[in-house]
MINUKE-137112 format. One record per residue: residue in one letter; x, y, z of N, C-alpha, C in turn. Coordinates in pm, whole numbers, plus 32768, in hexadecimal, padded with zeros to 4 digits. Each point is the difference from the previous one (the first is absolute). Layout:
BEGIN
AXYZXYZXYZ ...
END
This chain:
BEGIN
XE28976277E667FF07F847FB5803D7F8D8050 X7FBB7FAD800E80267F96804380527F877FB9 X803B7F99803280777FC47FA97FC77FAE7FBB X7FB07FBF800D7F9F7FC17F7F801F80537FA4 X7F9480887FEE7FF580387FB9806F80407FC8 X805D8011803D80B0801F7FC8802D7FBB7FAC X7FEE7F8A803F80217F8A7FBC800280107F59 X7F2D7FFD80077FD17FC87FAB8031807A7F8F X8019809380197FEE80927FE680A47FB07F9A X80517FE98061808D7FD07FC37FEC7F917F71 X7FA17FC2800680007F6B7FA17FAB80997F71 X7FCD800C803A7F9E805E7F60808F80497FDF X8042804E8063804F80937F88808E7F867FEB X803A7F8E800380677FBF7FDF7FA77FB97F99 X7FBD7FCD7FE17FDD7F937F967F83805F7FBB X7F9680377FEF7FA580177FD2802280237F64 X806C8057800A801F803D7F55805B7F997FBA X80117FCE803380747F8B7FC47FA27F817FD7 X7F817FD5804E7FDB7F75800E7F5780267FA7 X7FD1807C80417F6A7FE67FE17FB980237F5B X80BB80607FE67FB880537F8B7F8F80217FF9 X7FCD806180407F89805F801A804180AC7FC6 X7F8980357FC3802F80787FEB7FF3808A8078 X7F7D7FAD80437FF7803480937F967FAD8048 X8043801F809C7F867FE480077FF6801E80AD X7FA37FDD80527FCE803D806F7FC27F9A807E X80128002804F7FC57F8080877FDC80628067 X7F9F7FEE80647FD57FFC806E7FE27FA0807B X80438020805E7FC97F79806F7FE480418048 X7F657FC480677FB0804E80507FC27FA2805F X7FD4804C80667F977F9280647F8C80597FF2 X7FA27FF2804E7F8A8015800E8001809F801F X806F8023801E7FFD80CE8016807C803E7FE0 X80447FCD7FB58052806C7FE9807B7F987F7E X804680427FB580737FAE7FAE807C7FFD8055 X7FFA7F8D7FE880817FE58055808980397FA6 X80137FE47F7C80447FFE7F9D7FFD80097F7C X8053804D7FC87FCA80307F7280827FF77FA9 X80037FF47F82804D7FE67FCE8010803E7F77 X8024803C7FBF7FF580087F58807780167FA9 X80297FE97F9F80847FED7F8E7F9B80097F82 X807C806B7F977FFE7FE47F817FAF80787FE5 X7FAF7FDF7F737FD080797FCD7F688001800A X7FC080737FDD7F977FE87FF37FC780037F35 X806F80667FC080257FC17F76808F7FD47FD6 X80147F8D7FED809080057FF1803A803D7F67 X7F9980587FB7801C80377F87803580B68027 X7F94801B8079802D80868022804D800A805B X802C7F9C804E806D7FD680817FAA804E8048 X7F777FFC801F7FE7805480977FF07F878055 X8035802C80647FF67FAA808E7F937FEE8028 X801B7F8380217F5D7FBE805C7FDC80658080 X7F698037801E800A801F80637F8B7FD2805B X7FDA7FE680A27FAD7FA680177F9080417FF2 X7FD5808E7FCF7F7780337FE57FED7FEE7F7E X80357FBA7F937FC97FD07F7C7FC27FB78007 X7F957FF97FA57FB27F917FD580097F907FD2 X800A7F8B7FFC7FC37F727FC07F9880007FC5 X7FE87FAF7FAC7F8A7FDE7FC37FE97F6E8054 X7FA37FD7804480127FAA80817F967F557FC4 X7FBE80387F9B7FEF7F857FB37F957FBA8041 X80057F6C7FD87F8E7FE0804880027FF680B7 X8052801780458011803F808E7F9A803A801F X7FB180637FA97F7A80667FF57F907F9B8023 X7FEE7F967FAF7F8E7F9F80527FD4800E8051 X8039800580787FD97FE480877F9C80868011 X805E80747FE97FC9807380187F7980197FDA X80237FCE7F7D7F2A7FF57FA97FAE7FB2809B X80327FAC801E7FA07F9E80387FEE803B808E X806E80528051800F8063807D7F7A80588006 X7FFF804B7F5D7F99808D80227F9A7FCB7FFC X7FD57F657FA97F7E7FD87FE17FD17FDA807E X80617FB680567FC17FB080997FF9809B8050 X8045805580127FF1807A804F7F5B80267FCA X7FFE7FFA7F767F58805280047F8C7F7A7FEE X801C7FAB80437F947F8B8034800C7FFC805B X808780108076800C8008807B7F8D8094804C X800C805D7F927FB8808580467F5E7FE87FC4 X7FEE7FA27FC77F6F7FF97F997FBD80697FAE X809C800B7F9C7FF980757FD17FB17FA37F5D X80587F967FFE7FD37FD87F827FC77F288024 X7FD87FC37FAB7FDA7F74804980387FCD8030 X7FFD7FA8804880977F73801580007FB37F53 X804D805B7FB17FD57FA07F65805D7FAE7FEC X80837FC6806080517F817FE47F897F887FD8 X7FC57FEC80527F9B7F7C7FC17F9980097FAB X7FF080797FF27FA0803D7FA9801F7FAA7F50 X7FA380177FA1802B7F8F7F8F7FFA808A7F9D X80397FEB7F8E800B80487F967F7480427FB0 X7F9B7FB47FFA7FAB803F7FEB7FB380528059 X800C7FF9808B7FE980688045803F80987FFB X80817FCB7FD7803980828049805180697F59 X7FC17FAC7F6C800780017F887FA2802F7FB3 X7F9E809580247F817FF07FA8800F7FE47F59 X80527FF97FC380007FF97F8380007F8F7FC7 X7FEB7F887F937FD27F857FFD80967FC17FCE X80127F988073805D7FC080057FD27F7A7FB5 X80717F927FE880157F867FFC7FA17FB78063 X7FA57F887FDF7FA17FA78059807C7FCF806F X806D7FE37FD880697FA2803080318040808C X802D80AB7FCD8012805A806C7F8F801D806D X7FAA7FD980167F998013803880057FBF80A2 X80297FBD7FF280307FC4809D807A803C8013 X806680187FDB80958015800F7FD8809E807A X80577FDD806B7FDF80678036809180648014 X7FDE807C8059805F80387FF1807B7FF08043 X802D7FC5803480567FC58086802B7F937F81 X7FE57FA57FAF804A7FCC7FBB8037805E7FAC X7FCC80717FAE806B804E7FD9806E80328067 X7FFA80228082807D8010801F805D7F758027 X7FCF7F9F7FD1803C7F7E8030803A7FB57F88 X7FC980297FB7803F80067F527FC87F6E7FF5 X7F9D7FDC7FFA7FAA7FA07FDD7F7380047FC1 X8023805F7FD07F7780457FC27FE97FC37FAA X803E7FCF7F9A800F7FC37F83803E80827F9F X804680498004800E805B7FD0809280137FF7 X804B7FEE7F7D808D8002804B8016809B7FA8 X809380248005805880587F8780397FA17FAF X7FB880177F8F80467FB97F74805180327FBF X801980A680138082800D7FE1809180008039 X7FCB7FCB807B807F7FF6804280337FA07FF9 X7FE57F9D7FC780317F707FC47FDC7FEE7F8E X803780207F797FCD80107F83802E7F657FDF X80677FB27FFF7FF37F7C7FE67FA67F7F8034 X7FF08042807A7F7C7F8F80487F3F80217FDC X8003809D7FAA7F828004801D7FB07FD47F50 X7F897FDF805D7F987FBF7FA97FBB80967FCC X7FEF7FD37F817F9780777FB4804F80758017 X8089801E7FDF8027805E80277FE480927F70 X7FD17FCD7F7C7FC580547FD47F89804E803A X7FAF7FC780507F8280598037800480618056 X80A17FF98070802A804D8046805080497FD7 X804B800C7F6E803B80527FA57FBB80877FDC X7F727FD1800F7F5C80457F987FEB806180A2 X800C7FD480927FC3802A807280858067800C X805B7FD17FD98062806C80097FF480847FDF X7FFB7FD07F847FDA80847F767FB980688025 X7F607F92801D7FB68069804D7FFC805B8079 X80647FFA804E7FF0801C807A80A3807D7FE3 X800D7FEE7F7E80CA805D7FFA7FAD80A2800D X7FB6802A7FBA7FC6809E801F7F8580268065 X80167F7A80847FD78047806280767FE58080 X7FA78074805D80727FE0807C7FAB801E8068 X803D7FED80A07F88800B80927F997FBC8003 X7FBF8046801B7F4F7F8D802F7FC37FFE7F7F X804580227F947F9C7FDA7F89805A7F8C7FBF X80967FEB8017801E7F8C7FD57FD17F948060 X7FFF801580667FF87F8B80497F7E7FD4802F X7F8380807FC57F8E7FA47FF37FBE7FDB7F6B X807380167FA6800B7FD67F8980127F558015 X807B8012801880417F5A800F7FBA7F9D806D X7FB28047805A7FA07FB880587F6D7FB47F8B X802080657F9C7F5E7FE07FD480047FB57F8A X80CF7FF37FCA7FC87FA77FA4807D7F818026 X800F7FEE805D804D7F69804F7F8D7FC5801E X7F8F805180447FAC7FA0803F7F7F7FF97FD6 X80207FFF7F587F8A7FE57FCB806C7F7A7FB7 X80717FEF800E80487F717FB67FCA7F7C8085 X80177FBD7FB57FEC7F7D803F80A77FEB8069 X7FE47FEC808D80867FE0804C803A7FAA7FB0 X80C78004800280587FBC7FD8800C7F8C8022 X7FD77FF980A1800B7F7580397F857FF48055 X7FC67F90804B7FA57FF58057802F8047806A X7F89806D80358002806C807D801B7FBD8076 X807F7FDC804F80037FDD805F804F7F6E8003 X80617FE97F8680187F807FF6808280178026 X804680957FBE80937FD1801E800F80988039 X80A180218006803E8065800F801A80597F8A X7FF580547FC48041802B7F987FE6808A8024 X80AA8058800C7FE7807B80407FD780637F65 X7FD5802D800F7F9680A07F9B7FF38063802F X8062806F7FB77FFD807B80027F7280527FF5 X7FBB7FAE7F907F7380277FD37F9B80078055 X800B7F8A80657FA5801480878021805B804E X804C804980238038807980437FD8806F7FE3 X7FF07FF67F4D7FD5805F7FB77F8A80088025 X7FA77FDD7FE17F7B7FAC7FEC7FC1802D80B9 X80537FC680737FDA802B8067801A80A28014 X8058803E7FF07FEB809F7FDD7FB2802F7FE9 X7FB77FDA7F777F8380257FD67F8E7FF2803E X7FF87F9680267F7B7FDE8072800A805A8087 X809A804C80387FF58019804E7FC580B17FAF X804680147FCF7FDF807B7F9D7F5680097FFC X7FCD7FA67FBB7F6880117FFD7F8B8009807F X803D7FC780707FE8800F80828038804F8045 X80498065800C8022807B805B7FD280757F95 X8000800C7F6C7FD780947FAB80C080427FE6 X80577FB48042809680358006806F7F9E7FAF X805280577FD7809B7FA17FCB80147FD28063 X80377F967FDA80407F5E8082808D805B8039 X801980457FB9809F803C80237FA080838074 X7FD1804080247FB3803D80697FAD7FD58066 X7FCD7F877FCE7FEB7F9080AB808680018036 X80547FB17FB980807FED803E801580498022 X800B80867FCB8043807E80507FC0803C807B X7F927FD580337F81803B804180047F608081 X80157FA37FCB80057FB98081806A7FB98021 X804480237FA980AC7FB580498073803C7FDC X802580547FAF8087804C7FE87FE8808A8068 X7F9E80667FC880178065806F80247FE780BE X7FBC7F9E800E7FD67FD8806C808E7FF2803B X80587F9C7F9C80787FC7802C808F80957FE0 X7FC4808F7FE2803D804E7FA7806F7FC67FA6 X7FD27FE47F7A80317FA07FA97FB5805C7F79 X807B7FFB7FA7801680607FA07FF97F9B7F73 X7F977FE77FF280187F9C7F947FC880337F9F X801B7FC77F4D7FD780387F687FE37F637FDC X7F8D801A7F9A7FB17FBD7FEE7FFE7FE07F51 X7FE07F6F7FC87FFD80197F65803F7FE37F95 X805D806E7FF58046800E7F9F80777FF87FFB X80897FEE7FA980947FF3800C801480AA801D X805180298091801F8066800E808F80047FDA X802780667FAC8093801F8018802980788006 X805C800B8033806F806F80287FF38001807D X803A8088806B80427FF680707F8C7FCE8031 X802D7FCC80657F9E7FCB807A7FE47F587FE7 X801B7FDA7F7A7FC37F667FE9806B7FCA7FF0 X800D7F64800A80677FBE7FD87FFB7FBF7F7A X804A80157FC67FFD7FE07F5180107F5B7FFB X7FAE7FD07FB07FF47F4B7FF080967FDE7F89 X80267FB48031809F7FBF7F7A7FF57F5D7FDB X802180207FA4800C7F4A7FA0803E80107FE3 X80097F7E7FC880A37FE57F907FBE7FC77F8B X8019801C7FC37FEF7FC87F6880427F8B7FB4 X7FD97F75804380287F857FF080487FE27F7C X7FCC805E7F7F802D7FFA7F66806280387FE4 X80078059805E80A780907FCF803F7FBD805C X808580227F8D809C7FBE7FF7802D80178094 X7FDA80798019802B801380977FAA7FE58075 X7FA87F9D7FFA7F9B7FF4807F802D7FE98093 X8087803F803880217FFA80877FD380BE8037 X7FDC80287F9B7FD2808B801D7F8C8036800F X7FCD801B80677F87804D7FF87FD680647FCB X7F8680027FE07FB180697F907F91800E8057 X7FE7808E80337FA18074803A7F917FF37F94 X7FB8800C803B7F43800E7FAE801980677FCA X7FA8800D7F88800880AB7FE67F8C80028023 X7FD4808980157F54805080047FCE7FE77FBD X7F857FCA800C7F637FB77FB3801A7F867FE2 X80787FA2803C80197F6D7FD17F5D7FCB8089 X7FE77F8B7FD17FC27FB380357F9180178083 X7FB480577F847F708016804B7FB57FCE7FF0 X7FCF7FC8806F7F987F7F80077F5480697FE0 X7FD27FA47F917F8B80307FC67F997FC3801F X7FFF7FB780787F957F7680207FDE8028806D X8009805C80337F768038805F80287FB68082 X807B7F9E7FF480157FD48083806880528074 X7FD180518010806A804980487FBF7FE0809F X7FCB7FEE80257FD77FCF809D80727F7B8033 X802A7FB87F6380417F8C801480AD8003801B X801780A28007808080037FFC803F809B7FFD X7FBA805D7FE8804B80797FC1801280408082 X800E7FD6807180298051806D80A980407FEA X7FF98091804880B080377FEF7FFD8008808C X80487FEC804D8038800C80AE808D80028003 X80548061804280678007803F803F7F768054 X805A7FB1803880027F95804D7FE180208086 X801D808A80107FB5804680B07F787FFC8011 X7FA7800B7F887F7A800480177FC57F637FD6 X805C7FB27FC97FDF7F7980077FF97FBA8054 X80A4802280737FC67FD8807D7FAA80258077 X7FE7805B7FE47F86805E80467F697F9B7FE1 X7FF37FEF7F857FA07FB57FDE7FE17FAD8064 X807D7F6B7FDE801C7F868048800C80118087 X80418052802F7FCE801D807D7F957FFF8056 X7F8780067FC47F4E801D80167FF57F7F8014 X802C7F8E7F9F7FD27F92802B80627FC08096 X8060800E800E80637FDC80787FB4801A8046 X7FDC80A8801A7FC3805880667F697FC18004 X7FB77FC87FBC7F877FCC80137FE37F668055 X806D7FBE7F8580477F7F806180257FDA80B3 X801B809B7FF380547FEB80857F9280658076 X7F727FF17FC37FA3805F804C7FFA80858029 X806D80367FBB802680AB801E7F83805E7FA6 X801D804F80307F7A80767FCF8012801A7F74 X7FDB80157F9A800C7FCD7F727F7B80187FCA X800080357F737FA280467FBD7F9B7F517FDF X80667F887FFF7FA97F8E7FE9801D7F91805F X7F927FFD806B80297F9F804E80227F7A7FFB X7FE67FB1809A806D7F7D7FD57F957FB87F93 X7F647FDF803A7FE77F987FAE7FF3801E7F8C X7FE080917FDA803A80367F4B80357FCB7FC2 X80787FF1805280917FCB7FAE800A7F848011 X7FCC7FBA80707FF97F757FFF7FC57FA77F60 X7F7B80447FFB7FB57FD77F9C806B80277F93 X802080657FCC8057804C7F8380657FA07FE9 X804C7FBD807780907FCF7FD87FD87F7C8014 X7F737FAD80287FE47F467FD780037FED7F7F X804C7FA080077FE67FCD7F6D7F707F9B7FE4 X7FCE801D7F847F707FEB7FE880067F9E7FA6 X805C800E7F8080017FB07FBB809C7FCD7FEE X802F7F897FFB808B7FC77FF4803980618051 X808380447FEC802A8043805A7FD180B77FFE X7FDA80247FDA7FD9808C7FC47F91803C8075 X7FFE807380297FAE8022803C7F8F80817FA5 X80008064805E7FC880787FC0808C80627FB5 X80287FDC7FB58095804F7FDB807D7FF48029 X80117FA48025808B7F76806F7FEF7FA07FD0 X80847FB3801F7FFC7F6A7FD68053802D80AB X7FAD7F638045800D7FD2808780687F907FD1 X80807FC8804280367F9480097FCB7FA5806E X805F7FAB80137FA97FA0808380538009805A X804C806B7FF38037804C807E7FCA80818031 X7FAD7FFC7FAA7F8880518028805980B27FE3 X80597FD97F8F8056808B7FF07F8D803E7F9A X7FFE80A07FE37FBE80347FA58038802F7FC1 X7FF380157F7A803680237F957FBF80317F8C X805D80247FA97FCC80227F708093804A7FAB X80067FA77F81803C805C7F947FCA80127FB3 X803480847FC27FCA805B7F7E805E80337FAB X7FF77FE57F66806980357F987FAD804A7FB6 X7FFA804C7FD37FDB80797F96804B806A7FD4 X7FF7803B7F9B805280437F9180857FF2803D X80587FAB800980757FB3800D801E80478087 X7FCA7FE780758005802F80737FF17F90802F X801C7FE180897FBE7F758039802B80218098 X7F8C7FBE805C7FC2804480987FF67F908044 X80407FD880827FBC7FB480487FCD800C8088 X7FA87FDA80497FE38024808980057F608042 X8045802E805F7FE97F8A805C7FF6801180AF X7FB47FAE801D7FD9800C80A97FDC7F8D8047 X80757FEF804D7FF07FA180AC7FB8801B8047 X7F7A7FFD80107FB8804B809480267F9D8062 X80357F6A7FF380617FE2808B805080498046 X803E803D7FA58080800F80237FF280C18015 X7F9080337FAB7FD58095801E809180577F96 X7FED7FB47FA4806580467F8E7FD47FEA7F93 X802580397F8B7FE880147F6E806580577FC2 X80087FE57F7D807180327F977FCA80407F7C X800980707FC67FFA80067F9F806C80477F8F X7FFB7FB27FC3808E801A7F687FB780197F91 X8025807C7FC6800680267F5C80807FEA7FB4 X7FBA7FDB7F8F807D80067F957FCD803D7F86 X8070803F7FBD7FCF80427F64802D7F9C7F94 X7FDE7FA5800E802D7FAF7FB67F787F607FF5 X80037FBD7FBC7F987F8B7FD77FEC7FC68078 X805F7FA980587FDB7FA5806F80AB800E8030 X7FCF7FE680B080817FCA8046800A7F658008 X80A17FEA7FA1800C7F7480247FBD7F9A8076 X7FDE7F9680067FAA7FCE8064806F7FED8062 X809480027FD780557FA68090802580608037 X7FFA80BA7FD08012806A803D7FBF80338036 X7F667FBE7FDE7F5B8043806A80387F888050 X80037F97801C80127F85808080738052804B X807080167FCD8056803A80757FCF808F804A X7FA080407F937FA5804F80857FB47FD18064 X7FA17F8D7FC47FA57FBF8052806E7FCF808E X802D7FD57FCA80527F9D8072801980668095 X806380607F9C801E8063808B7F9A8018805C X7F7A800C7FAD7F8B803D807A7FC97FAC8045 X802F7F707FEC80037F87806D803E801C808A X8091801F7FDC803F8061805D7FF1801E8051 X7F8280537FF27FFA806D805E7FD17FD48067 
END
């Protein structure tokens, strides 16, 4: 370990349990072939005191994005399936959509300009939020490719929330929604493309879906803002907060932080023209941003850094990557979000380097 990294190894085990209040959690730093540094503290339940270990799982949240959008360009890259980013909704939708959806193509769903947002993920901002109460309902006793070409068939027979292409508004539902389209065009679960053109490939051990618990996963913790004692964390129990909306393309990835950076790695290694299951201009195209800052499953800065965070069932994931600089980071936590001035003092260090 080099003294940077001593350094930095020294600042996490003196301040982390004292400053971050995390119940656990996990980092990786890597270049384009190998981790430079790894890191992990705490539990993976802090109800059963088992120790974090770096082959547990995360639930990696919307981080998974990209990946949807990886296997889809891998099977247009081989002309396995169309180039359907520009492709429009009624092409690539046989079932009868909205007149409105009819231009909206598919590349604005991954750009989240579809007109299509999640209304329940903002229950005070959304309009008509009884009608998506009713889409709920319907969609609670299914699950896989029948929820999610459930919820494909009755979002996009509603009229868009906003004009297709006017603003930003990120949607879980388009994620969903693109799953399905990819689903109806290969005959396969979206969780077996992935596995078939970018996890095996990278040998990457990933679960798909559903809230896993016990050994091997990392348990999600809240606090309960109402009880007398809210400086304490409270472990999920089994069957809390299963998502019934068919959007699992939008988030339900589980990865270890070793096979996360394995992931991120592909793009360094593509970046940097090395031999790689997806070459450079693959990834070139994958990581431009298309619309505001957002690419195919990234948000690009204008430092041209790549990124993405993801929170789900009180887990929260971030990836980040310098291809200047031929580095990237990734941190789990079992817990809601890392303070923003404790993700900057990560960022910062990998200036550093």
């Amino acid at each position: 370990m080099n003294d940077k990294y001593k350094k930095f190894d020294e600042f996490l085990k003196d301040n982390i349990k004292n400053c971050w209040d995390i119940p656990g959690l996990a980092i990786a730093i890597f270049d384009s072939n190998e981790i430079l540094y790894k890191f992990k503290t705490g539990y993976s339940d802090i109800k059963t005191k088992k120790k974090l270990k770096f082959s547990d799982k995360f639930c990696i949240a919307s981080c998974s994005k990209s990946i949807l959008c990886a296997a889809i360009e891998s099977l247009i890259v081989k002309k396995e399936i169309p180039n359907i980013w520009d492709m429009t909704l009624d092409k690539v939708w046989s079932q009868k959509i909205h007149k409105d959806f009819y231009k909206v193509t598919v590349k604005q769903l991954v750009m989240h300009n579809s007109g299509i947002d999640s209304p329940l993920d903002d229950v005070e901002n959304t309009p008509c939020l009884s009608k998506y109460k009713k889409i709920e309902e319907k969609l609670e006793k299914f699950n896989g490719i029948t929820a999610r070409k459930n919820l494909t068939n009755i979002v996009l027979k509603q009229k868009p929330l906003y004009e297709p292409g006017s603003k930003f508004e990120y949607s879980n539902w388009g994620y969903g929604i693109l799953g399905a389209i990819l689903e109806k065009l290969t005959k396969k679960h979206y969780a077996k493309v992935i596995e078939e053109e970018i996890m095996k490939l990278l040998n990457i051990d990933a679960k798909y879906e559903k809230l896993f618990y016990g050994d091997g996963y990392v348990n999600g913790h809240y606090k309960n803002i109402f009880h007398k004692n809210e400086k304490e964390y409270n472990s999920l129990k089994k069957g809390q907060y299963i998502n019934p909306l068919g959007e699992a393309p939008s988030g339900e990835t589980w990865m270890s932080i070793i096979d996360c950076a394995k992931y991120c790695m592909m793009y360094l290694k593509a970046l940097n023209k090395e031999e790689n299951i997806l070459n450079f201009s693959t990834v070139k195209k994958l990581t431009k941003p298309e619309f505001e800052d957002y690419g195919y499953g990234w948000f690009i800065n204008k430092r041209k850094h790549i990124y993405h965070a993801g929170q789900y069932f009180h887990t929260s994931t971030h990836f980040h990557l310098i291809p200047e600089k031929n580095i990237g980071i990734v941190l789990s936590v079992n817990c809601d979000f890392i303070p923003k001035n404790k993700w900057n003092i990560v960022k910062e260090f990998l200036n550093t380097i």
